[in-house]
N, C-alpha and C positions, 0 to 999 in steps of 0.2 A: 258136120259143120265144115265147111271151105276152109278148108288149111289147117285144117284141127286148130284152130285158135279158142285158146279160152274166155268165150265171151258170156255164158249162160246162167252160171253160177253168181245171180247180184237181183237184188228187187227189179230193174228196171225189166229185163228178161223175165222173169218170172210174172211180175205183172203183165208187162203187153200179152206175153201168151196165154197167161188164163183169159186175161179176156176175150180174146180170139176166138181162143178155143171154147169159152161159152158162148159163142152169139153162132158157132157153129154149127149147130143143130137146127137153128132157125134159116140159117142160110144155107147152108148146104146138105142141113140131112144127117149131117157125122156128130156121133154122141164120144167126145172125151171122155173116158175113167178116170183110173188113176193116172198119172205122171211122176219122171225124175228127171229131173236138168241136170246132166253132170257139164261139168265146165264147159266141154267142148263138144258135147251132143245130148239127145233128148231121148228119151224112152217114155212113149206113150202107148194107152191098150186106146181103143176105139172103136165102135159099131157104127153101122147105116141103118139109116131108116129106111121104109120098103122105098123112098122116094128119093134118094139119096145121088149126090153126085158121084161120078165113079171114083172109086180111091185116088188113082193117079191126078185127076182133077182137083178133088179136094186138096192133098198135099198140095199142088202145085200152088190151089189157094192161099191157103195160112202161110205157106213158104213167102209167095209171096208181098203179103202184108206185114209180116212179122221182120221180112227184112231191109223192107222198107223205115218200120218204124225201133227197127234195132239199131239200123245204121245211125240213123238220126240220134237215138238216147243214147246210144255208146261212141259216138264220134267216131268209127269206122266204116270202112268202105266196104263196099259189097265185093262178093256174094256170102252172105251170112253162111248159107248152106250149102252141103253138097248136093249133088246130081242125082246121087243113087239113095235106097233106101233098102232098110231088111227089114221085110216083114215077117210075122209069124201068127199061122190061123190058129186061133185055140178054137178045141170042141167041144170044153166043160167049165163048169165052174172049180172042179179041180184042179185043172190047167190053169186057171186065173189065177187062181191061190197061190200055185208054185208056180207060177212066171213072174209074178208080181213078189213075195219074197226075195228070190232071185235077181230083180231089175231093182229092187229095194236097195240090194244090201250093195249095189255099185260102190255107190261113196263110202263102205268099210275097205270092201277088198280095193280099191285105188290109197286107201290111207287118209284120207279126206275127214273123216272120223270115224270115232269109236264104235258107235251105235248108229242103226238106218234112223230111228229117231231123231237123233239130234242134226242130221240134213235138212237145213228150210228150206234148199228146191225142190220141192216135191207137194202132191196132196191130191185131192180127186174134185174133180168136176163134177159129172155124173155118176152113178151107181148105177155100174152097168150087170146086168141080170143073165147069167147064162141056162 
């Protein structure tokens, strides 16, 4: 997120992104998984379809619609997000298991809460199949 500012963690964010990120696959090809919004960035898994736009394209998409209509719902000025991004390829559904665990449990280990449970940014899109 631009300037690490805490803007993600609130319904407004959480709504525009999921739906985003579900009309995704229709327009661009990219199937969301799971997700977790922590205040001030996003942790999502995500596949291509064999027709799919290329990743750097996609981002650049939902980047920028989402900051279009973040700026708008949260009264803030752009750029919602940063430049850069880190990805990481998984090559099992092992790896899904514990990466997702792991991007789960963000909001314990920042203090945010108790339990990855009781975090409402977060949920799955699609059920993605490794």
């Amino acid at each position: 997120m631009a300037q690490r500012r805490s803007l993600l963690a609130c319904t407004e964010a959480h709504d525009s992104l999921r739906e985003i990120w579900s009309k995704s696959a229709e327009h661009d090809g990219w199937f969301v998984g799971r997700y977790v919004l922590m205040p001030d960035h996003v942790h999502l898994f995500a596949v291509p379809s064999s027709d799919a736009k290329r990743r750097d394209e996609w981002l650049k998409s939902w980047k920028s619609v989402s900051s279009r209509r973040l700026a708008k719902f949260l009264s803030v000025e752009p750029p919602i997000w940063q430049a850069d991004t880190f990805d990481h390829l998984l090559r099992s559904a092992e790896s899904y298991s514990e990466k997702w665990d792991y991007v789960r449990a963000n909001p314990v280990r920042r203090g945010l809460v108790a339990k990855a449970d009781e975090w409402p940014w977060q949920g799955e899109i699609h059920s993605l199949q490794y």
